[in-house]
C-alpha positions as CSV (number, residue, x, y, z in Angstrom):
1,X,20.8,-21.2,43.2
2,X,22.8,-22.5,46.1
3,X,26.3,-23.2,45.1
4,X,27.4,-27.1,44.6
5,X,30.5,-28.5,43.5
6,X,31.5,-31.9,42.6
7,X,34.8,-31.9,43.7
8,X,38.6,-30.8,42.9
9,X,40.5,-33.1,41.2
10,X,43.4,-34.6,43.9
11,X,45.6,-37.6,44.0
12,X,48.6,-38.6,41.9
13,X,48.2,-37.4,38.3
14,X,44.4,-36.2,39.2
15,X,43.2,-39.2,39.2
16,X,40.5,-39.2,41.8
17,X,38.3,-35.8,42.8
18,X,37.3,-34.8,46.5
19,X,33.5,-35.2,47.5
20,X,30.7,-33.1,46.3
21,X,29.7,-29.9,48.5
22,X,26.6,-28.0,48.9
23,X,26.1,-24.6,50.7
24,X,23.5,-22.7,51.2
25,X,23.3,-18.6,51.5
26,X,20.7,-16.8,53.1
27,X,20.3,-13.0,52.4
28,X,17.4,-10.5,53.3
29,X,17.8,-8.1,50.1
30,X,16.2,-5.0,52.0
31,X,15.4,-4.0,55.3
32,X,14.4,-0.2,54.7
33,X,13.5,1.9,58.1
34,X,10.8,4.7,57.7
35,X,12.1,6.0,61.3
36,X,15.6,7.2,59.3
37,X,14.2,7.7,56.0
38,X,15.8,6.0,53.2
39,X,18.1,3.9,55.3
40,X,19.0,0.3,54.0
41,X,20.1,-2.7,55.6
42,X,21.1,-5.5,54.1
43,X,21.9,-8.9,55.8
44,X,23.0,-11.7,54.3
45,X,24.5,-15.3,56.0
46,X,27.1,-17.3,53.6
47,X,27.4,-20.9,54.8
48,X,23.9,-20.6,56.7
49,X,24.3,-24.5,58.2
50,X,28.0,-24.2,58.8
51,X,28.9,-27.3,57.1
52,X,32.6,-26.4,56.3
53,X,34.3,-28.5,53.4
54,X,37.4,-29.3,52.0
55,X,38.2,-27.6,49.0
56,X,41.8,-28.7,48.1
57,X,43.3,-31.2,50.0
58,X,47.4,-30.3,49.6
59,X,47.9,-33.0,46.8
60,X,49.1,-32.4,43.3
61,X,51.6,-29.7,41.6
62,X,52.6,-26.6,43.2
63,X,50.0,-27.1,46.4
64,X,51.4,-28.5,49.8
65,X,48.7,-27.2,51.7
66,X,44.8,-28.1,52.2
67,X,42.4,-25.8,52.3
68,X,39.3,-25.4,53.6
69,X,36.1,-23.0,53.1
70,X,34.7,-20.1,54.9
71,X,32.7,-21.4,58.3
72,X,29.2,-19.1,58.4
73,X,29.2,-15.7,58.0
74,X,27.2,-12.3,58.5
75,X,27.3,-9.6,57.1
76,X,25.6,-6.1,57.6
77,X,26.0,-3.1,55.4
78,X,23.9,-0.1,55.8
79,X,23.4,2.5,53.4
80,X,21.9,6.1,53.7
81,X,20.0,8.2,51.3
82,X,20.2,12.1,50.9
């Protein structure tokens, strides 16, 4: 399931909330190479659309700062059988 959020709470007191996100992740579990023999490859993509969202905008206690999510990502990891 993709992640979703409805929004932080922000504002004086926490009276409001920021808007709703939704991102979406794309991963190929298993690329396995017979060449190699028992070599893996994983892939995955986080943020696949690169939609970027606010996820606290600097208001309320303690803050002072906005911040914001990860833009899109890959990632490879490779691992080797013996």
């Amino acid at each position: 399931m993709p992640p979703y959020g409805s929004g932080l709470r922000n504002g004086f007191a926490y009276t409001s909330h920021l808007p709703a996100y939704f991102q979406v992740n794309a991963a190929r579990r298993t690329a396995s190479t017979p060449l190699f023999g028992g070599t893996k490859a994983p892939f995955p993509v986080i943020n696949l659309f690169d939609r970027p969202y606010q996820l606290r905008d600097g208001t309320g206690i303690g803050v002072g700062a906005p911040q914001y999510t990860q833009r899109r990502n890959y990632y490879l990891a490779l691992s080797q059988r013996f």
